[in-house]
Structure formats: structure tokens, C-alpha cells
C-alpha positions in Angstrom: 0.0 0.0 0.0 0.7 3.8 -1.0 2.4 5.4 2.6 0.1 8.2 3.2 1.4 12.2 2.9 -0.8 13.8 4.7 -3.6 12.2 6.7 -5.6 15.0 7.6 -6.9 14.3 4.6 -8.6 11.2 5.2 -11.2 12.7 7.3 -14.2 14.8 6.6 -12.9 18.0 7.3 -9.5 17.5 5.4 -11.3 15.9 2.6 -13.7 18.9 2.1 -11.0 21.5 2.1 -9.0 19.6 -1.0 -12.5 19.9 -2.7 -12.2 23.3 -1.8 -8.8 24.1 -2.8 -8.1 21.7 -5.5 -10.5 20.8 -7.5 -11.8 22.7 -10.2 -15.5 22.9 -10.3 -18.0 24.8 -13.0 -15.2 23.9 -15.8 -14.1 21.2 -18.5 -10.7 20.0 -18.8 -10.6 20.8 -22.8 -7.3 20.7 -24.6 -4.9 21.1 -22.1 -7.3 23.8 -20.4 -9.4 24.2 -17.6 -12.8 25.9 -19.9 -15.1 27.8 -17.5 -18.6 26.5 -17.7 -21.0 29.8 -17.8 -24.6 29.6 -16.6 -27.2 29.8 -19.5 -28.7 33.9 -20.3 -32.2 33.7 -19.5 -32.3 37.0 -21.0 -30.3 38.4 -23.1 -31.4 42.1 -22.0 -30.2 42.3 -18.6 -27.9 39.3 -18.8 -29.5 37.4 -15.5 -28.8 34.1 -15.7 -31.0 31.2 -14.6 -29.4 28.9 -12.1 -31.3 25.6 -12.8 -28.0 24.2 -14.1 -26.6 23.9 -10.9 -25.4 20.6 -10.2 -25.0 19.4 -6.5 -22.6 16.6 -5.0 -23.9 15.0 -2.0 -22.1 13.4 0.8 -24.0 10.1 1.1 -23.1 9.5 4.8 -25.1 12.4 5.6 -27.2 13.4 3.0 -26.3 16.9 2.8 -24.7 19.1 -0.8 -21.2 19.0 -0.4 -20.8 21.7 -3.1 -22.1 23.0 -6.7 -21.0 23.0 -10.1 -22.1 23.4 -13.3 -22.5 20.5 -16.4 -21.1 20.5 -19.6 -23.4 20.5 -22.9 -23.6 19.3 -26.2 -21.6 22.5 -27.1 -18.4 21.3 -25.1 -18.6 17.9 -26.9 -18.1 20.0 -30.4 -15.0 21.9 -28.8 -13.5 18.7 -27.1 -13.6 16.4 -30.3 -11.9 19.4 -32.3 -9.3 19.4 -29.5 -8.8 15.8 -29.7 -9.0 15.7 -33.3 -6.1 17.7 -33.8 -4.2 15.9 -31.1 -4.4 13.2 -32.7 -1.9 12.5 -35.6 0.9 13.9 -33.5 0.0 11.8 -30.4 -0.6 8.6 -32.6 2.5 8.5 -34.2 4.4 9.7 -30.6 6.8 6.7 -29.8 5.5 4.1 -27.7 8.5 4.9 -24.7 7.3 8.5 -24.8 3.3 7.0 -23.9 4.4 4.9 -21.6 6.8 7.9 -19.4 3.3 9.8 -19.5 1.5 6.9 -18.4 3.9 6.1 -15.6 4.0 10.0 -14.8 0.2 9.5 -14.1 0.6 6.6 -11.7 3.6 8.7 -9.7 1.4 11.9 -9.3 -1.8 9.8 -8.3 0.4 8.4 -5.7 1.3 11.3 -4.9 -2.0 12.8 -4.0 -3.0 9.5 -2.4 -4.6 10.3 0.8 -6.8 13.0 -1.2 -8.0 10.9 -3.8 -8.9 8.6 -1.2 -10.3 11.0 1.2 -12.2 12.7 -2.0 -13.9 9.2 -2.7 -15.4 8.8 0.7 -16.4 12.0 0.8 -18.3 11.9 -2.5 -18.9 8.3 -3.1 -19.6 7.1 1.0 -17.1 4.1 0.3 -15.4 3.2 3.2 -11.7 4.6 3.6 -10.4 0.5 3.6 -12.2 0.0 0.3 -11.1 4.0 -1.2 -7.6 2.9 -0.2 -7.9 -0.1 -2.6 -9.4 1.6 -5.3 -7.0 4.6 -6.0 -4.3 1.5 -5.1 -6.0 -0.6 -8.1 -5.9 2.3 -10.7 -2.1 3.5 -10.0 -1.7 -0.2 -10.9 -3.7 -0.5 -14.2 -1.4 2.8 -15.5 1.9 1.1 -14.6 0.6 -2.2 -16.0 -0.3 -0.2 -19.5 3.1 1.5 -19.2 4.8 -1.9 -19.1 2.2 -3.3 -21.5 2.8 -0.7 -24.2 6.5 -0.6 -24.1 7.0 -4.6 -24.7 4.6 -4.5 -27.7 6.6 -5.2 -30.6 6.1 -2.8 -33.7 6.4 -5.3 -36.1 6.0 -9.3 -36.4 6.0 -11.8 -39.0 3.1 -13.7 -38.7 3.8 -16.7 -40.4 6.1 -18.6 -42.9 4.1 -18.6 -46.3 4.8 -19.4 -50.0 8.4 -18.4 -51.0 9.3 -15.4 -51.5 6.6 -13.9 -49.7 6.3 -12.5 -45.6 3.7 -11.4 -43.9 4.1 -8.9 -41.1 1.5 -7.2 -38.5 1.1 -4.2 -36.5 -0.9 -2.3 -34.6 -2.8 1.2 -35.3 -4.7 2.9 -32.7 -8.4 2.8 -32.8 -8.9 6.9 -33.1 -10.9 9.6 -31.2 -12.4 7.8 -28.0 -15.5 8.3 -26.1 -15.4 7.1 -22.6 -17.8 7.2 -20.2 -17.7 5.8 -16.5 -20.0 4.8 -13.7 -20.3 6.2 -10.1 -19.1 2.8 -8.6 -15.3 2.8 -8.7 -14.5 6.4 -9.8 -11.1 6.7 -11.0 -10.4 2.7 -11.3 -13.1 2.2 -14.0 -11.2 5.9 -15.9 -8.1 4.0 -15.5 -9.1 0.8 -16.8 -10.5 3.0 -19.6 -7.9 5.3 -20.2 -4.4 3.7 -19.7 -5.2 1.4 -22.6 -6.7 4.0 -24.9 -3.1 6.5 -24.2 -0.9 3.8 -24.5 -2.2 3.1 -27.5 -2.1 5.9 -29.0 -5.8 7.4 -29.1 -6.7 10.8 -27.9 -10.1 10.9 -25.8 -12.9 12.5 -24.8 -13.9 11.4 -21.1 -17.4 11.8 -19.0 -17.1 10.8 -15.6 -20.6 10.2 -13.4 -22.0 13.3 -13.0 -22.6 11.9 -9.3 -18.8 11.3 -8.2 -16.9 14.3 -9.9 -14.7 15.1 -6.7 -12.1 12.4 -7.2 -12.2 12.1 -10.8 -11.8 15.9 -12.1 -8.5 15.9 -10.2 -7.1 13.8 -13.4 -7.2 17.3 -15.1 -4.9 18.8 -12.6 -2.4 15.6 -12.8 -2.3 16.1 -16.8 -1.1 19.2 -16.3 1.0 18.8 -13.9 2.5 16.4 -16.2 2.4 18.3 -19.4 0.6 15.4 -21.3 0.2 17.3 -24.9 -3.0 19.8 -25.2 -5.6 18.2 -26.5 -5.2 14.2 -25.8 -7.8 13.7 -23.0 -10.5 16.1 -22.2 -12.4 15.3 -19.0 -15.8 16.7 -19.6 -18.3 16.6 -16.7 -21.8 16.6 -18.1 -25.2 14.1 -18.1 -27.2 12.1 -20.2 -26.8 15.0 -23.2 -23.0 15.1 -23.1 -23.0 11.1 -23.2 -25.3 11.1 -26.1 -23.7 13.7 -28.1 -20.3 11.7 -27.8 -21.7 8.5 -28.7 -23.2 9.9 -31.6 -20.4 12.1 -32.9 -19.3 11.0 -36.0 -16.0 12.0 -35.5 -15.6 9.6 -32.3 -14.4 6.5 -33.8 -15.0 4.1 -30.6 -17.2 4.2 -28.0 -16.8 2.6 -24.4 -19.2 2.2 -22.1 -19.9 1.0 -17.9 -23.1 1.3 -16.4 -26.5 0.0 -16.8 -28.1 -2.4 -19.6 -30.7 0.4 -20.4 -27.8 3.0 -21.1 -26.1 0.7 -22.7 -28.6 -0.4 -25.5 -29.1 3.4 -26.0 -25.5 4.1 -26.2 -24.9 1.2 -28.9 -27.6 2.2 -30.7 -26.2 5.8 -31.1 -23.0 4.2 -32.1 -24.5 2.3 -34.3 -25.5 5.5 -36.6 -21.5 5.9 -37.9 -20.4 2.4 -37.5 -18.0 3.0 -34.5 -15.9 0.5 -32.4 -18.0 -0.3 -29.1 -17.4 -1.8 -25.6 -19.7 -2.2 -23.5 -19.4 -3.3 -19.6 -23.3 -3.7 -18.1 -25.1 -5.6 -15.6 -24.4 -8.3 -13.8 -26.8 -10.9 -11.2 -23.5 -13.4 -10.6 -23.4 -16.2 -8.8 -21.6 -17.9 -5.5 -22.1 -21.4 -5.8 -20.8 -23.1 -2.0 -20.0 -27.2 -2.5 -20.6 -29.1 0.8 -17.1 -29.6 1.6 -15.8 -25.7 2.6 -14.8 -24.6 5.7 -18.6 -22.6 6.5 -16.4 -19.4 8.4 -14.5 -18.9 5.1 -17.6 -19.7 3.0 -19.6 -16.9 5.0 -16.3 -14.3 4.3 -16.3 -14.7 0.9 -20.2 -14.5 0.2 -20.2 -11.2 2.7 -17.5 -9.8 0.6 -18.6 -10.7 -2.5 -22.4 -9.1 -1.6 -22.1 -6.4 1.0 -18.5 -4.3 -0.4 -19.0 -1.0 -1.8 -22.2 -1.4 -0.3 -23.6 -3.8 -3.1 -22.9 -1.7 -5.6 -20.8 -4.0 -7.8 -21.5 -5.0 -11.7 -19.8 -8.3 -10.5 -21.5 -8.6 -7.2 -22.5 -12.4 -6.1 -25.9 -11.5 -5.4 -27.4 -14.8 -6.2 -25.8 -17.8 -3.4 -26.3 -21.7 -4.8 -25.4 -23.7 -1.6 -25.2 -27.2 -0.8 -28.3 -28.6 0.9 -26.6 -30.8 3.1 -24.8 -27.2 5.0 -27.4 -24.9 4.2 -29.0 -24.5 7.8 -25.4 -24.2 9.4 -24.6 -21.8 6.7 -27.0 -19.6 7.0 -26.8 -19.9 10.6 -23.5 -18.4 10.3 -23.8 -16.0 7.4 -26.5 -14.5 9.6 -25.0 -13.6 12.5 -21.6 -12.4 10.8 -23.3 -10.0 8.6 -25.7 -8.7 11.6 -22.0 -8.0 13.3 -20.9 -6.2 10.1 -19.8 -2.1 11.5 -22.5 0.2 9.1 -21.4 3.6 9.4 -19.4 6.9 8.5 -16.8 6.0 5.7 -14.3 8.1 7.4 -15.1 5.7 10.6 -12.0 3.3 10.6 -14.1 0.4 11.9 -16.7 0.9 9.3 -16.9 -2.4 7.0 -20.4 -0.8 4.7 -20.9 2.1 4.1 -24.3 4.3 2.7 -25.3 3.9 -1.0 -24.2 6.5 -3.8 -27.8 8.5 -3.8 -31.3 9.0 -2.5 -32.1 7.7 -6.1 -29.8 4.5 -5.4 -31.3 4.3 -2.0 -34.9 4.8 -3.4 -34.0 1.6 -5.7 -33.3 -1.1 -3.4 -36.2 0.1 -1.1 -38.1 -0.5 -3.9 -37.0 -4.2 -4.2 -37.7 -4.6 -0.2 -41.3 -3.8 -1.0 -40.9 -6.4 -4.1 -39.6 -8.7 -1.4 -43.0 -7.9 0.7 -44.9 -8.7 -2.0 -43.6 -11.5 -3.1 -43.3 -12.9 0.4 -40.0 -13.8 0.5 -38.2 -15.2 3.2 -36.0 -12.5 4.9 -33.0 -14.3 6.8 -31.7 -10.4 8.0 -32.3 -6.8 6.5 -34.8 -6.3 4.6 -35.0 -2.4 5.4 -33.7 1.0 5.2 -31.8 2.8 8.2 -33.2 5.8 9.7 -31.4 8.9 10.2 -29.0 11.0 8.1 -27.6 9.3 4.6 -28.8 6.9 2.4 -27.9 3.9 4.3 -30.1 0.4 4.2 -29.5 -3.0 6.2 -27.5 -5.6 5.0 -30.1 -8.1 3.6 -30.2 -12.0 3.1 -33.4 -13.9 1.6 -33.5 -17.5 1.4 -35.3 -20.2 -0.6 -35.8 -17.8 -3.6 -37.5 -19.1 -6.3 -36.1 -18.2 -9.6 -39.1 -17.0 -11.1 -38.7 -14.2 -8.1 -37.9 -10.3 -9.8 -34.9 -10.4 -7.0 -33.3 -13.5 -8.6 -33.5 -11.9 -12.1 -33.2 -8.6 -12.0 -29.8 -6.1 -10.7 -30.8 -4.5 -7.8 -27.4 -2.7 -7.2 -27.5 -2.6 -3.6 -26.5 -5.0 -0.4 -29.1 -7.6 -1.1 -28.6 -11.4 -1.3 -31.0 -14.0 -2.5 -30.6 -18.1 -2.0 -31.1 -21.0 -3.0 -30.2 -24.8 -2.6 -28.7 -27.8 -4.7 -28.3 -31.1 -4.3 -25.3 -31.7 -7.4 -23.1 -29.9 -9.2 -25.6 -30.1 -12.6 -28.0 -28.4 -10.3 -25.7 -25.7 -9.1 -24.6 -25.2 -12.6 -28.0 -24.8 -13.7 -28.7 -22.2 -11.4 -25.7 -20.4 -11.9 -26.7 -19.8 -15.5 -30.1 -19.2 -14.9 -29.7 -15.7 -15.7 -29.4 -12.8 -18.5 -26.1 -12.2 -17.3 -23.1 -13.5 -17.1 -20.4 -11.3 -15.8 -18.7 -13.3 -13.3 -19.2 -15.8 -10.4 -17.3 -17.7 -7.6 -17.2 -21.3 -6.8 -16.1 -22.1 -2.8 -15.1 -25.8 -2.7 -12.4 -27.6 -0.9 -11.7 -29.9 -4.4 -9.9 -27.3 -6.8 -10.3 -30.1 -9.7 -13.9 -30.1 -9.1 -14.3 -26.3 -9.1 -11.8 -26.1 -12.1 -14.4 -28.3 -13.6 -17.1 -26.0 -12.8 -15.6 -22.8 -14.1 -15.5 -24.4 -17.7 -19.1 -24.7 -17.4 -20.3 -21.8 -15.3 -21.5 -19.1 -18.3 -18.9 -16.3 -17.0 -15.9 -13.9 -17.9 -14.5 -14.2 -14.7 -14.5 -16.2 -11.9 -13.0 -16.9 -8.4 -12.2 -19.9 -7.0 -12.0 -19.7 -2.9 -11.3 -15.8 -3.2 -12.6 -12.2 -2.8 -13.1 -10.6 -5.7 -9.7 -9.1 -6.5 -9.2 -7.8 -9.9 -5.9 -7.6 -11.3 -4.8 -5.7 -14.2 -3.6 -8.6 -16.4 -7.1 -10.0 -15.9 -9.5 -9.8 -18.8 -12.6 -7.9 -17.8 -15.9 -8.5 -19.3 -18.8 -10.4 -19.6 -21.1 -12.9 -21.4 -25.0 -12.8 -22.2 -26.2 -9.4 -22.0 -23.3 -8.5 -19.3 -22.0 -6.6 -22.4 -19.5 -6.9 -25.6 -15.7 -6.9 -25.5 -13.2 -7.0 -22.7 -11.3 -4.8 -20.6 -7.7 -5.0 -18.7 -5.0 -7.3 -19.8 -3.6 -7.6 -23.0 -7.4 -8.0 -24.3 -8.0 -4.2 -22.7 -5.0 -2.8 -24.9 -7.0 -4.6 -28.3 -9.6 -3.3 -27.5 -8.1 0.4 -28.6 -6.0 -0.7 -31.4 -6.7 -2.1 -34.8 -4.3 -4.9 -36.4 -2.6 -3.7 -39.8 -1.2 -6.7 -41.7 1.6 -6.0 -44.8 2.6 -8.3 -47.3 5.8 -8.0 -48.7 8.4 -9.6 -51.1 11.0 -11.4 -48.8 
């Protein structure tokens, strides 16, 4: 772990005065540039301006506007893709060694700033400080992977022997102008994953963080500069559902990628659709934990309450749907239960604090909604099953067992601490269940034979999967799904792909 420069900042009060100080609010980071964002004329007379564009950041331990700022529009989106567009042939053609300084620059100045970054994600995001440690940890790791990455890709080679006389070489060519838009989740590890393969290969970008969690992530503008990363090769524009859609549909944005929700999602690819670009897409996810009768039940329990109840639930790859052995169910549970009731809910900034609140009122208003759904579907309710009262947007962390599939909880991602159940007598049944699903993300399989589970992972629909582990993502990993969990991968070698286009020459030997 990062040593921490300046502590003060990991609590409320030190983390509020870097959002003070440091990070630039009512602006877009365009071409090398922090662009002031001015309020809309509501008339032109007496030049008063209407202040309805005012966008506020909440605190979701307490509830209460942790500042203003103002959104990007459609009109940014013209000035950032001119930006990038002219960035673009020099930075393309920059020499791979040159990317990779830049990209290893990034990593040194994030770590750098550590303690802010993580004191600006609890702050803005609720997360507790354990979990914000890990996440600015995991995307200072993704840049130095890329830098690493980038800089052992050979420029040229021979593909294969053919007829004589003849040889066939390949390279790479970056994709183009990039549009990249991330979720509220994991700000600044789903950028990262997003942007150190799209620099170090050589495209130039346009990104739109959530609207929700700007804190942390606008501080990349100040690190660019800092760094003197060339004018023009990522603009960081904060904006909402019009900024999105007026990148996606840009015709000069040659690829489009994409995390959040599979009803964004199919809008965003159909947008793309209209000027054929390259698309990614990283959506939901309803993954399974399937638990053989043969595991230690303590480390069982562990891994299901990290795999449900971190970041609060709000995980694309959360195991939100447990397949466990019939003959250990009732000891299971028995356990499960009482370890989650003893799980700290609190402040983020409250060291013994293991879940925190969820991102929003609008989040919070969601997963109420499926504890009414619960009600009326008379589930069984092991614990939970409620929201918190008082300040924040905090709800219970909630367990329902002998869920029938047909149940709205078992399909459908509720994107909150909520865990439904069910039983199986053999390993076709757990399969079964495991797949029972539209998506098909990821999944874990607890089991005390690892040539049994091995067995089950070839069969379990799933881009990733853990075998007796938390869910620890490295960057090396692939990252993506099956089903309607989305198209295309991220991280690892298949991340870099994904922003590069093979070039194949044939030439006289």
C-alpha cells in the first residue's frame, strides 16, 4: 500500500477542504485547459442568468450538498472532439516509450496525492476509507501495468512462414478519437481501466465521468497538467445524459466505451450504431456464488459477505445470487447470519466501518423498492430487509432464502446489499442455477476440491470467476462479460486490443 502524505486528509474535514482548494468545479478540462462552464442567459437584456444548471454533489453518509458546479453540454462535446482531433496525428504517431513515461508519470502523481484521492472518494462516493484505499491502489496499478504493456509490444512481427518469397508482417494502429464514459461505482479505477489502454495506445479521448462522483475524478485534469501530457489528448468533460449522447453519436468519435446500466447501454450502442464506431460495452451483472458441501462454512460466509455487502452492493460483478449445498445450508445460514448482523454500518471516514451508505437518495430509493418487491412476493428475509433511519442513504444488509427463480430479486440487478438463495443437491443443479440468468459477468465457486471447481468454471457461463477468493481484480485480468453483461473485454492484453486495430503488410522477402 501507497504510505500516506498527509492524513488530515482522510477525514471529513481535510477531505472537504481539497474539494475546496483543489478541484476545479464549474469547468471542463478541454485541450490542455481548464474551460469555464458559464450559466445559461435567460435574457439576453439584462444578462441574468437562470441557475437551474446547478449541479450538486452530496455526501451520502449524511445526506447533505457537499458543493455545486455546473454541467457540460452538447456544445463542449463539439470543442473537445476538435481538441482531440487535432491531437491526434501527432500523439498517434508519438513513440510508444514517450506513452508509456506519460502513463507512468500518471501513476507517480496519483500516488502522490494519495490520501486525497482517497479522502475525495469517501467524501463523494460514501465508500469506506479501507475500500477508497484499494481503489485509487487498483488504478495506480492499471497505469503502470499499461506503461509496461505498451512498451514490450513489438512494432512489427512476422506472422507466419508462407509461399516463398513472400512474408507477412503485423502491426498495430490505434483505434482513433475515443469516447469514454464511467459509472459512479469505482471512480477513478473504471477511468483508469479506460484510459491507460486507450493512451498507451495511441488514441486521444474524450472522457465523461458520473456526474454523481466528480470530486475524485476531475483531479485527473490537474495531474495532466501537472504532467504536461500534450493539449488536446484527453478532455475530461463533466456533463449528463446530453454530453453522453452527443459523444456516442459524434461521428468523428471513432469508438465508444461504455460501464453502467443495460438500459444506457442499449441506447449508447444504438447511437454508435449510426457511424459504424468500435463499441465496448461493460453492463449488468446478477452473478453467482455457488458453495459445495465440503468448505470450511467461516471462510464460506467471508467470501459470500465480501462478495455481496463491499461497496455497499454496488458491484456490476456482485454475487448477489448464493447456490449452496443442501446438506450445509442450515449451518450456513446460521453463520452467514449472525456475521453479517456484526458487520460495523457507518461513517466511511469511521476506521471500523466495513459498509458504508449507498451512492444517492435515487440508489437508496431503488433497493427500497425491491424490499417492497420482497413484501410482496413474500420472500423469506434471513436479516435486512430495510432502510436505516437517520441521516444518509444507508439500508440493512439483507439476506433472503429459498428464492425461487421465477422471483424479480433473482433476475433482476438491484445494485444494492441484497442477497438472494437457494439450494442444490449436485453440481448439474448448481450449474444450472448459476446460468439461470441474462447475465453473465462473473461468479465464484467455494469448494475444498480445486479439480472439481476447475471443472465448474468451464461450465459456469462467466468472464471471470474466483475460485476460494474475494473478488480481486488484477490488471492482467481480462474484464468483461457474457449474455447481455455486455461486448468486448477490458484490462489485460485484451484491454490494450480493444483500442487498437491490427494492420497486416505483405511483402516480397
Amino acid at each position: 500500500m501507497v504510505e500516506l502524505m498527509n492524513a488530515t486528509s482522510l477525514t471529513r474535514e481535510g477531505a472537504t477542504q481539497t474539494a475546496q482548494n483543489e478541484v476545479v468545479l464549474n469547468a471542463a478540462y478541454i485541450n490542455g485547459d481548464w474551460i469555464e462552464i458559464e450559466a445559461p442567459a435567460t435574457d439576453s437584456d439584462n444578462a441574468s442568468f437562470d441557475n437551474t444548471n446547478n449541479h450538486a454533489l452530496y455526501d451520502p453518509n449524511s445526506g447533505k450538498i457537499i458543493a455545486t458546479t455546473r454541467l457540460c453540454t452538447s456544445v463542449h462535446v463539439e470543442t473537445a472532439v476538435s481538441a482531440a482531433s487535432k491531437a491526434y496525428n501527432s500523439w498517434s504517431q508519438t513513440d510508444v516509450r514517450e506513452r508509456a513515461h506519460y502513463l507512468n508519470t500518471i501513476a507517480a502523481s496519483m500516488e502522490q496525492q494519495f490520501d486525497k484521492l482517497v479522502g475525495l472518494s469517501v467524501l463523494n462516493n460514501g465508500k469506506p476509507i479501507e475500500e477508497a484505499k484499494i481503489d485509487v491502489g487498483d488504478a495506480i496499478a492499471c497505469y503502470r501495468y499499461y506503461t509496461n504493456l505498451i512498451t514490450d509490444q513489438a512494432t512489427w512481427s512476422e506472422v507466419s512462414t508462407l509461399e516463398s518469397g513472400l512474408r507477412l508482417l503485423k502491426t498495430y494502429a490505434p483505434v482513433g478519437i475515443c469516447a469514454l464514459i464511467t459509472p459512479w461505482n469505482f471512480p477513478m479505477v473504471t477511468t483508469a481501466w479506460k484510459l491507460a489502454p486507450a493512451l498507451a495506445a495511441g488514441c486521444t479521448v474524450l472522457l465523461k465521468p458520473s456526474e454523481m462522483t466528480l470530486l475524485p475524478e476531475l483531479m485527473l485534469g490537474n495531474i495532466l497538467s501537472k504532467i504536461g501530457l500534450p493539449k488536446g489528448v484527453v478532455n475530461i468533460l463533466p456533463g449528463a445524459a446530453e454530453v453522453g449522447a452527443a459523444m456516442t453519436s459524434h461521428p468523428q468519435i471513432d469508438k465508444v466505451s461504455f460501464t453502467g446500466s443495460n438500459v444506457v447501454g442499449e441506447k449508447v450502442m444504438s447511437q454508435a450504431a449510426t457511424s459504424v464506431k468500435d463499441i465496448s460495452l461493460e453492463l449488468g451483472g446478477k452473478s453467482a456464488i455457488v458453495v459445495c458441501a465440503d468448505v470450511d462454512i467461516n471462510h464460506a460466509c467471508d467470501l459470500i459477505i465480501g462478495g455481496i455487502f463491499t461497496n455497499a452492493g454496488q458491484i456490476c460483478s456482485a454475487t448477489s445470487r448464493l447456490i449452496v449445498h443442501q446438506s450445509i445450508a442450515e449451518q450456513l445460514f446460521e453463520t452467514l447470519k449472525a456475521k453479517t448482523e456484526s458487520l460495523q454500518i457507518g461513517d466511511g471516514f469511521d476506521a471500523d466501518t466495513q459498509m458504508g451508505p449507498l451512492v444517492s437518495v435515487q440508489q437508496l430509493s431503488q433497493v427500497k423498492n425491491y424490499f417492497d418487491i420482497a413484501t410482496t412476493e413474500q420472500l423469506t428475509c434471513l436479516t435486512g430487509g430495510e432502510a436505516i433511519d437517520g441521516a444518509g442513504y444507508f439500508v440493512s444488509p439483507t439476506i433472503y432464502t429459498e428464492v425461487p427463480t421465477t422471483s424479480q430479486l433473482w433476475m433482476e440487478e438491484v445494485f444494492g446489499p441484497v442477497l438472494v438463495s437457494t439450494t442444490f443437491t449436485d453440481n448439474a443443479e448448481a450449474i444450472r442455477l448459476a446460468n439461470d440468468s441474462k447475465f453473465a459477468l462473473a461468479a465464484t465457486i467455494v469448494s475444498a476440491d480445486e479439480a472439481e471447481a476447475l471443472e465448474m468454471a468451464l461450465q459456469i457461463q462467466a468472464g471471470h470467476i474466483w475460485i476460494n477468493e474475494q473478488q480481486i481484480v488484477l490488471p492482467e485480468a481480462g474484464w468483461g462479460g457474457f449474455k447481455q453483461s455486455g461486448i468486448g473485454r477490458e484490462l489485460g492484453g485484451d484491454g490494450l486490443s480493444a483500442y487498437q486495430k491490427s494492420k497486416h503488410v505483405l511483402l516480397t522477402d
